[in-house]
Every structure is written in structure tokens, then in C-alpha cells.
C-alpha positions in Angstrom: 0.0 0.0 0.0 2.8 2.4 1.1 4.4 1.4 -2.8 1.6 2.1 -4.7 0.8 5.6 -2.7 4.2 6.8 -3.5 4.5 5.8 -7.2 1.1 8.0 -7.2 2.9 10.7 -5.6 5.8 10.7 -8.1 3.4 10.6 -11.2 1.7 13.7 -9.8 4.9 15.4 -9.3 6.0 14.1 -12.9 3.2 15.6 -14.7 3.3 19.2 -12.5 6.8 19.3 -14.4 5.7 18.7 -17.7 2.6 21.0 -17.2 5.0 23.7 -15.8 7.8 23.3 -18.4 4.8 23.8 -21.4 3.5 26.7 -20.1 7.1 28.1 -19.5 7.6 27.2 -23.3 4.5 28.5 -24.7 5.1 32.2 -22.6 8.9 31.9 -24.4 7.4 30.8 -28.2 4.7 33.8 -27.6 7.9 36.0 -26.6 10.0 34.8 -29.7 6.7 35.4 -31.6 6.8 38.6 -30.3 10.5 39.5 -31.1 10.7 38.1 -34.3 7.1 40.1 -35.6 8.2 43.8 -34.0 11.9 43.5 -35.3 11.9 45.1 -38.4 8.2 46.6 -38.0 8.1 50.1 -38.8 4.7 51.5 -37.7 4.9 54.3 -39.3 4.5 52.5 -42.8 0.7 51.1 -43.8 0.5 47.5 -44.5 1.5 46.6 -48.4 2.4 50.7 -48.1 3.5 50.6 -52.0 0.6 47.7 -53.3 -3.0 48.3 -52.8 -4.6 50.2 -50.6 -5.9 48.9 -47.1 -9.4 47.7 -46.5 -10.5 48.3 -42.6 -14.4 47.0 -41.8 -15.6 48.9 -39.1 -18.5 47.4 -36.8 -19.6 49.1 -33.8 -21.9 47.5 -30.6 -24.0 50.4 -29.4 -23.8 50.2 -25.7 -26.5 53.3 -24.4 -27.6 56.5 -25.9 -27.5 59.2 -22.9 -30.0 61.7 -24.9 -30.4 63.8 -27.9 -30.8 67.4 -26.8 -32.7 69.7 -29.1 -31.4 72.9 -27.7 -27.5 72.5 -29.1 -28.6 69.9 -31.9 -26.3 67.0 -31.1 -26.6 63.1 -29.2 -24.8 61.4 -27.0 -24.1 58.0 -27.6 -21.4 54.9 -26.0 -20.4 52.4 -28.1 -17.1 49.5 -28.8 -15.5 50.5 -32.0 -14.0 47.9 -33.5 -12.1 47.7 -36.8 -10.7 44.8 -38.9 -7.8 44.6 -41.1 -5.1 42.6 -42.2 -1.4 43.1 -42.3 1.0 40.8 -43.3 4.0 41.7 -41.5 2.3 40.8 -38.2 2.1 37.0 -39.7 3.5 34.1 -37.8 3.3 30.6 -37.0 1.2 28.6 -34.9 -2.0 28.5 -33.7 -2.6 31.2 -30.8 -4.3 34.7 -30.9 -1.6 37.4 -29.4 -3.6 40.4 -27.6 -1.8 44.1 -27.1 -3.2 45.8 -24.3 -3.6 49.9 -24.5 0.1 51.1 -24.2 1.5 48.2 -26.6 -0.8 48.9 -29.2 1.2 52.0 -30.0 4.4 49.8 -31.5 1.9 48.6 -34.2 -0.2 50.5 -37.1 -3.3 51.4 -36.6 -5.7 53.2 -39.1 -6.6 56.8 -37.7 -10.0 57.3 -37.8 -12.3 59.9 -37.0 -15.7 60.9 -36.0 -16.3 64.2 -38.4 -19.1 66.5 -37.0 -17.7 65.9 -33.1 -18.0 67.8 -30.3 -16.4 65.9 -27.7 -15.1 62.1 -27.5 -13.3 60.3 -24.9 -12.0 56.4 -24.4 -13.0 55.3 -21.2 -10.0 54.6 -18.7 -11.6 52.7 -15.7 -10.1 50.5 -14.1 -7.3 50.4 -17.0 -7.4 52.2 -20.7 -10.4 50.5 -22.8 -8.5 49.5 -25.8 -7.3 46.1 -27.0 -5.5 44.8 -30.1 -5.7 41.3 -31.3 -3.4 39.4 -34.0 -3.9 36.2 -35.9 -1.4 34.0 -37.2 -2.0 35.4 -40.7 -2.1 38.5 -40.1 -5.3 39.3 -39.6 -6.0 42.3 -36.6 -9.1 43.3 -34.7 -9.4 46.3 -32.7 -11.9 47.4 -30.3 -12.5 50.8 -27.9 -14.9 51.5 -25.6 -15.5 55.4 -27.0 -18.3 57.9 -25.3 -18.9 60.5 -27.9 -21.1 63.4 -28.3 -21.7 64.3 -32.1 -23.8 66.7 -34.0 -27.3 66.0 -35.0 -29.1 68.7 -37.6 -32.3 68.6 -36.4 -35.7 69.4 -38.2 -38.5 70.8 -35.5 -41.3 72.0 -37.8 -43.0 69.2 -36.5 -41.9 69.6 -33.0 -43.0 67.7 -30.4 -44.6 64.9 -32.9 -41.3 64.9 -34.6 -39.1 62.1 -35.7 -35.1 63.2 -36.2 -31.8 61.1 -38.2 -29.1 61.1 -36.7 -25.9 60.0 -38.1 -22.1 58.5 -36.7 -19.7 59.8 -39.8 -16.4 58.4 -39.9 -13.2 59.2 -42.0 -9.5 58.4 -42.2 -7.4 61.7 -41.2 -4.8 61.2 -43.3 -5.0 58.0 -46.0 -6.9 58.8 -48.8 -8.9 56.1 -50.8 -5.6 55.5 -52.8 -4.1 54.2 -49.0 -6.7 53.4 -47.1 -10.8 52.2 -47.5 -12.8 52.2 -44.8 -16.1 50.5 -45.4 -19.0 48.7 -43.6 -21.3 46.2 -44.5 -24.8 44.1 -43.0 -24.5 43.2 -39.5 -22.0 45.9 -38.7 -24.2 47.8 -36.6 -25.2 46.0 -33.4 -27.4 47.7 -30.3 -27.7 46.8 -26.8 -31.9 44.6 -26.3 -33.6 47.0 -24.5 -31.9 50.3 -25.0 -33.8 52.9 -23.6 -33.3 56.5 -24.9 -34.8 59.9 -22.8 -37.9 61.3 -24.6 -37.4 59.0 -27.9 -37.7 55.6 -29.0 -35.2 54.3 -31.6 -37.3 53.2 -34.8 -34.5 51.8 -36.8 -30.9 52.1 -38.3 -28.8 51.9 -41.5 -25.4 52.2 -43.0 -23.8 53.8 -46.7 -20.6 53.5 -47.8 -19.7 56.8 -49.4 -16.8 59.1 -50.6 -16.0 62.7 -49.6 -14.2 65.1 -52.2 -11.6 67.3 -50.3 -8.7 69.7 -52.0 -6.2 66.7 -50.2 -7.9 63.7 -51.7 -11.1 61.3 -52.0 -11.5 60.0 -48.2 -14.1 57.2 -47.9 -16.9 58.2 -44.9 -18.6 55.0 -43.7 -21.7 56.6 -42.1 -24.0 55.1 -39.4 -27.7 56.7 -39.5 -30.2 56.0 -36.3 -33.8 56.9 -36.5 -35.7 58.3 -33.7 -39.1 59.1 -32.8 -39.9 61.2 -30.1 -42.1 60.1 -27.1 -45.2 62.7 -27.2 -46.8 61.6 -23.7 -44.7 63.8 -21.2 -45.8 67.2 -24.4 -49.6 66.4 -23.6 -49.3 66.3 -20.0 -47.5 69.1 -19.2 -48.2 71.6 -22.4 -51.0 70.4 -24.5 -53.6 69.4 -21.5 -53.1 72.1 -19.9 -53.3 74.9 -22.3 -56.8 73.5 -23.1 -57.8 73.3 -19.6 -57.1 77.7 -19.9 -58.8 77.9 -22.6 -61.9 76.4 -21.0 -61.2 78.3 -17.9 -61.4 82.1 -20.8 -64.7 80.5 -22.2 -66.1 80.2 -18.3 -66.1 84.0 -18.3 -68.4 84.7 -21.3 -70.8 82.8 -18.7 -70.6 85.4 -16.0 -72.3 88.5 -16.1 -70.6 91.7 -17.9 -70.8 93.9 -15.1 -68.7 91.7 -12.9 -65.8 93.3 -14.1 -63.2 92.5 -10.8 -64.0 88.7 -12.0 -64.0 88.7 -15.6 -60.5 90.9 -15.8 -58.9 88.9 -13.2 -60.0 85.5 -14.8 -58.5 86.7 -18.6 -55.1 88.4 -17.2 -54.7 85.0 -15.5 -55.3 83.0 -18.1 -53.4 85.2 -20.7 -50.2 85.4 -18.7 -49.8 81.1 -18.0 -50.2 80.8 -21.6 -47.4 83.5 -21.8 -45.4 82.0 -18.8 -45.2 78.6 -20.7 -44.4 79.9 -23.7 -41.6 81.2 -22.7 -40.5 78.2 -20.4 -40.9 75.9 -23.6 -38.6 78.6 -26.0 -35.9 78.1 -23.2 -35.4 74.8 -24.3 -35.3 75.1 -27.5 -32.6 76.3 -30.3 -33.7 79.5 -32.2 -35.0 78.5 -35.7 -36.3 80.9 -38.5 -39.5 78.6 -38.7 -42.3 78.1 -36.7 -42.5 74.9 -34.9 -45.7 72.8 -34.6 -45.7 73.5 -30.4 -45.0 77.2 -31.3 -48.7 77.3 -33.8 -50.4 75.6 -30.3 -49.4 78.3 -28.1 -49.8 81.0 -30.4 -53.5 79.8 -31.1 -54.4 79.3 -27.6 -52.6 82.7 -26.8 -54.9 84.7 -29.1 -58.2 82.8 -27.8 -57.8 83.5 -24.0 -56.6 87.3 -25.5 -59.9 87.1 -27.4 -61.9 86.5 -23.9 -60.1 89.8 -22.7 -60.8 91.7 -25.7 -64.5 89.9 -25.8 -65.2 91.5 -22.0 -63.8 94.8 -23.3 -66.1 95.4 -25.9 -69.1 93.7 -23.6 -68.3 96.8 -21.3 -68.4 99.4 -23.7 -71.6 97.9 -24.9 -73.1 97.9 -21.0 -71.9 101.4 -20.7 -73.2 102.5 -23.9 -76.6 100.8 -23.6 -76.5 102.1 -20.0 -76.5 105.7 -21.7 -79.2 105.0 -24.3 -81.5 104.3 -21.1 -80.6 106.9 -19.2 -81.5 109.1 -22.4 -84.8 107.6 -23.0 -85.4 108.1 -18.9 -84.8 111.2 -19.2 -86.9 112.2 -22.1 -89.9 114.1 -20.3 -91.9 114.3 -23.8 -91.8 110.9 -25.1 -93.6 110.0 -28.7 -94.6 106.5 -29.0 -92.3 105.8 -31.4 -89.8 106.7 -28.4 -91.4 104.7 -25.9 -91.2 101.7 -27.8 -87.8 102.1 -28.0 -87.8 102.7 -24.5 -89.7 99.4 -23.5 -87.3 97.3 -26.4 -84.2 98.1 -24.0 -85.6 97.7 -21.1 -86.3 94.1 -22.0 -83.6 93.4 -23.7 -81.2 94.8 -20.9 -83.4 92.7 -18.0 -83.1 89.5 -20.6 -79.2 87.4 -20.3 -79.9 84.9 -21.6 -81.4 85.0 -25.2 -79.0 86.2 -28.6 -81.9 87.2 -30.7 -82.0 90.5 -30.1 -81.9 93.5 -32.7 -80.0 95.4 -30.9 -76.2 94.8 -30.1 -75.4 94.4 -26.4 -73.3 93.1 -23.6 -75.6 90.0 -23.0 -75.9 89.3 -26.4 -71.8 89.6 -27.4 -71.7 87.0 -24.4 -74.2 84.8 -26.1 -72.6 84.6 -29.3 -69.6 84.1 -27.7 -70.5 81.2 -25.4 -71.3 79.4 -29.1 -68.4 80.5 -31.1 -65.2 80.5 -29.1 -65.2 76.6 -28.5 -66.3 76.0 -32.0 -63.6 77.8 -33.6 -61.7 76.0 -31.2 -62.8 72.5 -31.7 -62.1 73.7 -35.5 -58.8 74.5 -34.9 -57.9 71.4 -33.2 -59.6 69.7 -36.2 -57.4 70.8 -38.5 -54.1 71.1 -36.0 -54.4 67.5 -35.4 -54.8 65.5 -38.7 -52.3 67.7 -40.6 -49.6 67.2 -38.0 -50.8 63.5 -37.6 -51.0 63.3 -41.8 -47.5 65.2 -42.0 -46.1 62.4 -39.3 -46.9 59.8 -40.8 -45.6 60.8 -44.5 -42.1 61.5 -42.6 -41.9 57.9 -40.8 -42.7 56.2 -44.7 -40.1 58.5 -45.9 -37.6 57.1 -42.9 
């Protein structure tokens, strides 16, 4: 027994050597590997630099979008870059994948890409530089980076908030033109996080195009990412389209109280009229300064003019009172009356002691309210009739055009 447990013992022992020496010989064939492969490397040279010109695929894995803001016209996004080329002098033999790790990536070439139309870009650095570099044995490299970017996004608000916007991810090489380097994507090359959630939109779709740029310098080929989005309306009715119509009900109310309660029917239109002014204003603050009027901007212009219109309705309702005030106080006053006068007389008597009908000959303060307790919230509902399905129409021509 004592026999058999030590010739186990020396077989484990034998085969912790052998497993010890390989790995000890597969870190000194990676170092050879290594040596031999950066010897006479010169990075500052493109692969086949006097041959054909470099082909580099680009795919990128969209990792979150932070927000597309409307007021400085650009998105944010996060995404692994990743580009794939092949260069012969990094060929070797055998069978393992050598990765370079942030620092070491700067003894090999590397195409120089950039992101045209950026305002600010960064390669995240926690807990160690987000960049790798991997080689094949022939030659073949992949390169990723994890890369937050914020880019510019020319926005179209005529349609504001039903709006849908493109954005688009160009890229370029800064310095090899098509006759050195081609940069190019292809199906499957744009990837995106399941379940990415975006503030205010909702991402409808993407595409790619391959396409060339003419510049004094060169042709320089600009791969281009485009992203559709669609904005989320909800959070628009509850806080600006809702309540603007809940004003405009609250002008109508005062056609419905009487026209010589002047304290209430002032106080109820200046009220009205300056929190349709006060979120006008708050929305505008938001918002970039375009020469054309935005769909929001028609809204709150409309609704400005009809709680206006119940201001300047109670100011012509007074001068009516006050005028037909005068006509009685003429006829009263009248000690020889005709018939023909007395008529007259009894005529506005009624029609002054009557509020509530609109057929009478004569214009006066009860019957401007009347009319207007019939008109305002038609032209109203008219107004949203027509707001509505041309917006609605004019939405839904865009999203068939994206």
C-alpha cells in the first residue's frame, strides 16, 4: 500500500513538471513570436504601403444612448469600436491569438479614424485604458475601444414635439486617402444593446452607406451610421397640451358670468393670458432659435390669441353695457316721449333685463356673451380639427419616408 501511494505521488509530481515546463515554453514561443514580428516593424508605414490600398471594416456595438438634446442639436451615444484589417508583417506561426493591451498597441499601425461632426469624445480609462489589439497568425488584426462620444445632430423641429429626427455616426481616415486606405462597412456591422432605452425618444431603426467625400487633399471614404428616432409625445400632452386647453376652457367660463362683474371677468382673462405667456416662454428656453415656426410654437400662439380674445370679448361687452347704459338713461330722461320713443324705450328695457337670449336686434353686452358662449369653443374644436390630422398626416408621410 505504502508502494503504490508513493509511485502515485511521483506521477503527480512528474506531470506538474511537464505541465510547468509547457507553459514556461508557450510564454517563451509567444515571446520569440513577439520579437521576431516587431523586429523590423516600422509603424509608421501602412500594410502593403507601396501595393493596394488597405481595406479596414468597421463594426460598432452600441452600448446606451445618454440623450439627444434639441437645444445644441447634437446626441450622445457609448459604443465598442472595433475595426478589422489585415497586415502581413504581423504573420506568424502557430496556432494562438496574441492580444496588445492599450500602451502596446502604440508599437503597431493602426488606421486613424475619426468621428467628423464631433463635439467631444473620450476612451473610457476605468479601471485600466479601454483599448485592445488582437493578432492572428495570418495577419489578420481586430481592434476594439470602448468610446463615449457626443456628435452633432441637424435637427428638423417644424413638427416639434410629434417629430421624428436622423441622426448620423460619420467616420473618415485623417490622413490616408482612398488610394491608401478604404474604410467601409457592411450588414451586421451595426449592433445595439436589447432594451436600450433612450430619454424622450424611441429608436425606430438604423442603417449604413458607404460613401466618398471630395476634399482639396484627396477622396477620403466616410462609412456613415444613421439611427432613426421618434420622439415620445406623452410627457408634451401632460404638461403643455392638456393644460393649455384646460385655460382655454377656464377664458370661455367668463363669457358665462355677467358683464358687469368686471373685478371677476379681468382677473380671470389676465390669469389666463399670462400662464399661456409664462409657458411659452418656459418651452422657448429649451429650444434652439429657428427661422421657422414649430408645430408647439402654432399651439401656443392659437391658444394665446383665444384667452386674448376673452379679454378683448369683456372689453367690448363693457363698452356695450356702458353704452346701452346711456341710451336708457337718455330715454329716462326724455320728459316728452312719442310713441315711437317709448317703444324704444320698453325694447331696451327688456332686452337689458333679458341674459340669456341672442336674438335680439340690438347689439349688447348679453348678447356679445351669447354669441360668444357658441363661437369660441367651436372655432376651437375647429382649430384642433385641422391642427391635429395635418400634424398627424404630415407624421406619418415622414416615418414612410424614414
Amino acid at each position: 500500500m505504502e508502494r503504490l501511494l508513493g509511485a502515485t505521488r511521483i506521477c503527480v509530481a512528474f506531470f506538474c513538471v511537464l505541465q510547468a515546463a509547457w507553459c514556461c515554453g508557450q510564454g517563451t514561443n509567444t515571446t520569440a513570436i513577439l520579437n521576431s514580428i516587431l523586429r523590423d516593424y516600422d509603424r509608421r508605414l501602412r500594410p502593403n504601403d507601396t501595393g493596394s490600398p488597405v481595406s479596414v471594416k468597421i463594426n460598432v456595438y452600441i452600448e446606451s444612448m445618454e440623450g439627444i438634446r434639441e437645444s445644441t442639436m447634437d446626441f450622445a451615444i457609448t459604443m465598442y469600436f472595433r475595426m478589422f484589417w489585415r497586415d502581413p508583417r504581423l504573420s506568424f506561426e502557430g496556432n494562438q491569438t496574441i492580444i496588445f493591451k492599450s500602451g502596446d498597441m502604440d508599437n503597431l499601425w493602426i488606421p486613424d479614424v475619426v468621428f467628423l461632426y464631433e463635439k467631444q469624445a473620450k476612451v473610457h480609462t476605468v479601471t485600466q485604458i479601454n483599448r485592445l489589439l488582437r493578432v492572428q497568425p495570418d495577419g489578420n488584426v481586430a481592434s476594439s475601444s470602448r468610446v463615449s462620444a457626443t456628435l452633432s445632430c441637424n435637427m428638423m423641429l417644424q413638427q416639434f414635439p410629434m417629430d421624428r429626427q436622423k441622426c448620423t455616426i460619420v467616420m473618415s481616415s485623417y490622413a490616408y486617402s482612398t488610394r491608401d486606405v478604404i474604410l467601409y462597412v457592411e450588414e451586421g456591422s451595426i449592433q445595439i444593446e436589447p432594451g436600450i432605452t433612450i430619454p424622450k425618444f424611441s429608436l425606430t431603426g438604423s442603417e449604413f452607406s458607404n460613401e466618398e467625400a471630395i476634399y482639396l487633399l484627396g477622396n477620403y471614404s466616410t462609412p456613415k451610421f444613421h439611427f432613426y428616432f421618434m420622439r415620445q409625445t406623452e410627457s408634451y400632452f401632460l404638461t403643455v397640451y392638456i393644460p393649455t386647453m384646460v385655460l382655454v376652457s377656464i377664458a370661455w367660463l367668463s363669457f358665462w358670468i355677467d358683464a358687469k362683474a368686471a373685478p371677476a371677468r379681468v382677473a380671470l382673462g389676465i390669469t389666463t393670458v399670462l400662464t399661456v405667456t409664462t409657458m411659452t416662454a418656459g418651452i422657448q428656453e429649451t429650444l434652439p432659435v429657428v427661422t421657422y415656426a414649430k408645430a408647439i410654437d402654432i399651439w401656443l400662439a392659437v391658444c394665446l390669441l383665444f384667452v386674448f380674445f376673452s379679454l378683448l370679448e369683456f372689453g367690448m361687452a363693457n363698452y356695450l353695457l356702458v353704452v346701452q347704459t346711456r341710451r336708457e338713461k337718455s330715454l329716462a330722461g326724455d320728459i316728452e316721449q312719442s310713441p315711437a320713443k317709448e317703444m324704444e324705450r320698453n325694447l331696451q328695457i327688456e332686452t337689458v333685463g333679458d341674459g340669456g337670449r341672442c336674438c335680439s336686434s340690438l347689439w349688447t353686452a348679453n348678447r356679445l356673451d351669447c354669441v360668444a358662449r357658441w363661437a369660441y369653443p367651436a372655432a376651437f374644436l375647429v382649430f384642433n380639427a385641422f391642427y391635429w390630422i395635418y400634424f398627424l398626416a404630415f407624421n406619418k408621410a415622414n416615418a414612410k419616408q424614414h
